[in-house]
N, C-alpha and C positions, 0 to 999 in steps of 0.2 A: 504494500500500500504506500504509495505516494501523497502525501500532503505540505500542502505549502500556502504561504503569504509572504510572497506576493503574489496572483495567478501564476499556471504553471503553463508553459505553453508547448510544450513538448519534451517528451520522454523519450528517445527511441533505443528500442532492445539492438542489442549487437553479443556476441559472441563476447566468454571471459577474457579480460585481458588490458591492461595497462591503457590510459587514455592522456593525449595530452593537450592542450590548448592553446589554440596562437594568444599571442597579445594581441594582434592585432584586430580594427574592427575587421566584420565580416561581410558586413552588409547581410543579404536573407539566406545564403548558400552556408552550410557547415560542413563538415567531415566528422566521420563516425570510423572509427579503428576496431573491426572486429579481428579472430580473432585465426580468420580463413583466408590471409594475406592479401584482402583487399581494402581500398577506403570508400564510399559511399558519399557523395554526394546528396544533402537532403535541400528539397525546397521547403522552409520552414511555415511558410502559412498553410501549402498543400500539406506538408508531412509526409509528400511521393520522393519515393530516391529515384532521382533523374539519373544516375548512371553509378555503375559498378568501376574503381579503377584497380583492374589487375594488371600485375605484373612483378610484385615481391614475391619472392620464393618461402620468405621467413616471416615470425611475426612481425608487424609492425610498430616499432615503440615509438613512435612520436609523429606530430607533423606541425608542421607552423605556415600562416597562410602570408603573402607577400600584402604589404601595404594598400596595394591598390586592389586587393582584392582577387585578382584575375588570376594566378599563380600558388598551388602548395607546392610544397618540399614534404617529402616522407622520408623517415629514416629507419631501418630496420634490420632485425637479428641477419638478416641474408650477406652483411658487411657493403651494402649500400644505399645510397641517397637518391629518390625520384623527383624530377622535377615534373607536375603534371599545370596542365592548361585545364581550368575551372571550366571552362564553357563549353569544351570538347569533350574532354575526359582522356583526351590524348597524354602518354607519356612523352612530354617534348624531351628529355635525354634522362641518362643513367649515369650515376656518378659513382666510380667506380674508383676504389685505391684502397679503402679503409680494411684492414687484416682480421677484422674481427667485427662484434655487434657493434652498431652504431647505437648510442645509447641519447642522444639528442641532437638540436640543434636548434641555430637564433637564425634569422636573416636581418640582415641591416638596415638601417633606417631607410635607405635611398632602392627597396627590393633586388640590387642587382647582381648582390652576393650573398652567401648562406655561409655556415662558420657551424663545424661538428663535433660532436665530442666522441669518443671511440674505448671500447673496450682494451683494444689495442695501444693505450696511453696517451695517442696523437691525438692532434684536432687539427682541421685542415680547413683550408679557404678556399671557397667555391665559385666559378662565374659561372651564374646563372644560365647568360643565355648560352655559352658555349657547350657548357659541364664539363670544364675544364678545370685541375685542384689547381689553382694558384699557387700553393703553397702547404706546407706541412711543417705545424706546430709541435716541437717535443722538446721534451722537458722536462714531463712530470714521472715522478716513481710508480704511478697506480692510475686508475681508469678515471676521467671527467665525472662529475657531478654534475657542472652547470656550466654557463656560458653565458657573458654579457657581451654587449657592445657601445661603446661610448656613443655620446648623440652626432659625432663627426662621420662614424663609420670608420673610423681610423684605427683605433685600436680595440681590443677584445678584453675582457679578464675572463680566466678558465679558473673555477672549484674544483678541486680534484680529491678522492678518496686519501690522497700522499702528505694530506694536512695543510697543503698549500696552495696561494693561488697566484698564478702567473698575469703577468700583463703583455700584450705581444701588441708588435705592428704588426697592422693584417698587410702591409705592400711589400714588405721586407719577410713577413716571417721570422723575426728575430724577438725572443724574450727579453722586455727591456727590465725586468726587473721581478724577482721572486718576492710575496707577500711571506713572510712566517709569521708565526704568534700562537696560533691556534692548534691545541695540543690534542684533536682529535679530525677525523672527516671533515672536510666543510662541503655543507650539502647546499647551498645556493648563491649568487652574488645579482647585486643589482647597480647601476651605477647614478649616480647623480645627473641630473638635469644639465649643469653645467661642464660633466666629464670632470671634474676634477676630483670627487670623492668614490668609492666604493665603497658596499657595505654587504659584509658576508656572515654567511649563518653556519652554526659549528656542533655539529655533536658534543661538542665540549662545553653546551650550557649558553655559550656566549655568543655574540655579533660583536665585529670590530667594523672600527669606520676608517679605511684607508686613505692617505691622502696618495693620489697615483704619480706625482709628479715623481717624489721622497722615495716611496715606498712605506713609509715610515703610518703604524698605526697610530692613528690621533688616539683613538679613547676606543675601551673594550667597555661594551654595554654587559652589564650580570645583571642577572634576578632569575631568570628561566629556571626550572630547578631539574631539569630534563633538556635533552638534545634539543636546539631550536630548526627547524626541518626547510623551514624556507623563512622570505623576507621581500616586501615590498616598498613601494618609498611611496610619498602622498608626491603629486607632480610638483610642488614648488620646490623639494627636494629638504624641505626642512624636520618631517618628521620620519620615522618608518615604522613600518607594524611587522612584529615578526610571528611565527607561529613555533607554537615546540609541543614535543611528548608531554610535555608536563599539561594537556588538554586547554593549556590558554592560550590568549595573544598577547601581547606586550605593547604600548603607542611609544616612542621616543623619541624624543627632542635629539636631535643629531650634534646639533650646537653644544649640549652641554652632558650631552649621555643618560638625560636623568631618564627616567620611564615612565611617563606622566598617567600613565594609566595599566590594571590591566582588564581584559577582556574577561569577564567566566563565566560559563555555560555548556561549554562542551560536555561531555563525560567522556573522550576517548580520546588519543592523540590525536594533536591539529595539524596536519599536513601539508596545508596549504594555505597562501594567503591572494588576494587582490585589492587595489584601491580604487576607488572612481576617479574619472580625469576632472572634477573637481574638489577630491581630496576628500570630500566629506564623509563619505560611506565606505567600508571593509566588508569583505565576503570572505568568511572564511571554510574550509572544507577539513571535515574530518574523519576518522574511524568511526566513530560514533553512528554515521550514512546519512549526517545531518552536513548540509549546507545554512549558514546564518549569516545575515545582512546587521553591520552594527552601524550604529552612530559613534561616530571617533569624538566628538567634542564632548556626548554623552555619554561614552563608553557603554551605551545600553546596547540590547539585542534589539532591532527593528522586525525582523523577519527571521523565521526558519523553515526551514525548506526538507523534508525528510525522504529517504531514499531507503530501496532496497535494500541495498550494498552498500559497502563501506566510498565514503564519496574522497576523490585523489588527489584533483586539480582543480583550480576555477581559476577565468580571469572574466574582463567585463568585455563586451562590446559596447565600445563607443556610439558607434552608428545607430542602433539599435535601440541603444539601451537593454542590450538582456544579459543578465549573467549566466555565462556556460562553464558547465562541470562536468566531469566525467570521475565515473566510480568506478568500482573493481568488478562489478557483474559486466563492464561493455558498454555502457551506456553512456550517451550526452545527453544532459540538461539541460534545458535553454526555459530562462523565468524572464519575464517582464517586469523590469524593475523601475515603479514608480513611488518617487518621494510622497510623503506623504502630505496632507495641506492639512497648512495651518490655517485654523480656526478663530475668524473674527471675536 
């Protein structure tokens, strides 16, 4: 049983198996990741899948859609990356090099490069329309976590299982400098508005705020009392929300590390977080198979959204306005998120 507030505006079944969500908006087309090596195309006010895209041999663990809408990238256990055309269903190339599962990937602000992370320890740079690798990132001791991109499209930062996170030029390929600090996993990084800070999430309890020029950690946020699993920024880049095992979220002032609030209501690990592009609302995903919409200034719960399955990922659609989740049964969520009105 599925129940929610906000309306729910679709559910679709898919096959067990790992879900991941662009940032970016979507406009009314999604991808659904079953579970039978293909991705699915949905028209979300019909609820018809307008086309099957086959062509991965292996599961598929992620995909992210390009800016403009018109272009995914798939990445998956088969040790490669798909570029498909939305509107066709056609796979316009294969991108081929990575020795082992492809375990994610971002595409950059300007859609014309995609940036992977690899079980294989590399991460590699991709031109889009050729699917040609640019380049090949190594460096680290153990398999990526995550993968950012500054708002230039110039540089990257890679989370890695090896406890550290690298910063690279993506035209060079060259590591300009190793982050250390964090004395476990760091399972996600996101980067500042301005490119100048990062801020990573750590099995080890903790988020550190990086200044990228230095290398040098400004300040280590603690309170989390369990691994913190991911981490999002509000768009002015002044606060972040993190999410950890310990079933809360955390709001913090970056400027001064303090934690000015925390979120509670889960009852299960929170695995994921997103902010709205006006800072105001957090949606958080957890084990729990609860999705919840907060208020950051009220730290209250506005909405929950409850799920079969334990729910993985969310982020927002801008365009749209719906928050999309994907859980551990195969499924994407997409909810209609409307503020509430205040009353005269």
């Amino acid at each position: 049983m599925q129940t929610a507030t906000p309306e729910v505006l679709r559910g679709i079944c898919a096959a067990s198996g790992f879900l991941a969500v662009s940032q970016y908006p979507l406009a009314v087309r999604h991808l659904r990741i079953p579970d039978d090596q293909t991705l699915k195309v949905w028209d979300l006010e019909s609820g018809v899948a307008l086309r099957a895209l086959k062509g991965h041999s292996g599961l598929v663990n992620g995909v992210a859609v390009t800016p403009d809408g018109k272009r995914a990238v798939s990445a998956s256990r088969d040790k490669t990356l798909k570029v498909w055309d939305l509107e066709s269903g056609v796979a316009l190339c294969t991108l081929e090099g990575h020795s082992d599962a492809v375990t994610g990937m971002t595409v950059t602000p300007d859609g014309k490069r995609a940036v992977s992370a690899c079980h294989d320890q590399t991460l590699k740079v991709w031109d889009l329309e050729s699917g040609v690798a640019l380049c090949t990132l190594e460096g680290h001791a153990s398999f990526g976590l995550g993968v950012a991109v500054t708002p230039d499209g110039k540089r990257a930062v890679s989370a890695s299982h090896d406890r550290t996170l690298k910063l690279w030029d993506l035209e060079s390929g060259v590591a300009l400098r190793t982050l250390q600090g964090h004395s476990d996993w760091v399972s996600g990084v996101v980067v500042t508005p301005d490119g100048k800070w990062a801020v990573s999430a750590s099995g080890d309890k903790t988020l550190k705020v990086w200044d990228l020029e230095s290398g040098v950690a400004l300040r280590t946020l603690q309170g989390h009392s369990a691994s913190a699993t991911a981490v999002a920024l509000r768009p002015d880049g002044k606060w972040a929300v993190s999410a950890s095992y310990d079933q809360t979220l955390k709001v913090w002032d970056l400027g001064s590390g303090v934690a000015l609030r925390t979120l509670e209501g889960h009852t299960n690990r929170v695995t994921g977080v997103a902010v709205t592009p006006d800072g105001k609302w957090a949606v958080s995903a957890s084990d729990d198979r609860t999705l919840k919409v907060w208020n950051l200034e009220a730290g209250k719960v506005f909405a929950t959204f409850t799920c079969d399955a334990r729910v993985l990922c969310c982020a927002f659609s801008s365009a749209e306005r719906l928050i999309v989740a994907g859980d551990s049964g195969g499924r994407l969520h997409f909810l209609r998120f409307e503020e509430p009105v205040e009353k005269e």
